[in-house]
N, C-alpha and C positions, 0 to 999 in steps of 0.2 A: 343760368350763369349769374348767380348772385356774389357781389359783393361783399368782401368782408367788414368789418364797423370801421373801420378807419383807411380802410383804402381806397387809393382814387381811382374814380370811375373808366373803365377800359375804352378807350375808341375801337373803330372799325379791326384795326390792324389788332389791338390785344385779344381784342374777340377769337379775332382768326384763329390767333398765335393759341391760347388757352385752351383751343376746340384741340386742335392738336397735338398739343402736349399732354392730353388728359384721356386720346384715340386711340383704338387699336388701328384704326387707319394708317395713320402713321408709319406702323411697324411693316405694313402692306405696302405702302407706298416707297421706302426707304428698300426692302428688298427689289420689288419691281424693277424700281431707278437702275440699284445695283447691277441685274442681270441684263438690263438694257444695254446697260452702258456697256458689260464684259462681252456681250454678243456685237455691240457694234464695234468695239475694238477689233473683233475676230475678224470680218465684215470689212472693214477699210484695209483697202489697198495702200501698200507703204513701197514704197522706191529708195535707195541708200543715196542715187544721186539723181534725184528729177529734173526735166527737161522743163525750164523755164521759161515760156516768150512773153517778154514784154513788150507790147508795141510801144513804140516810139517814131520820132520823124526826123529830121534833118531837113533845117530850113537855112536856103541861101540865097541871096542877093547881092548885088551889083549897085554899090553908091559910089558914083563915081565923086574923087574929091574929099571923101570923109576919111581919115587917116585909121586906122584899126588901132582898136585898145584892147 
């Protein structure tokens, strides 16, 4: 990966970035994703109205003499 005369020097991340854009990797990798992602869409279960429990608690006491606000 060389530099060209007048541009500045790549860090870690341009490295990456330029391995990539320049791969046939890529193109592998981007379909992969693709068919992953359309296969897990099939895969997950969907409900139109799902049963939601949220725990919660309800807490009471007894001051006697403090007025409620």
């Amino acid at each position: 990966m060389s530099n060209d005369s007048g541009a500045k020097p790549r860090g870690l991340v341009g490295q990456i970035t330029a391995y990539f854009i320049n791969s046939q990797l890529t193109v592998l990798l981007v379909i992969a994703l693709t068919l992953f992602s359309i296969g897990t869409l099939a895969l997950v279960s969907k409900e139109e109205n799902p049963q939601i429990n949220v725990p919660g608690a309800t807490v009471t006491f007894i001051y006697p003499g403090a007025l409620p606000k």
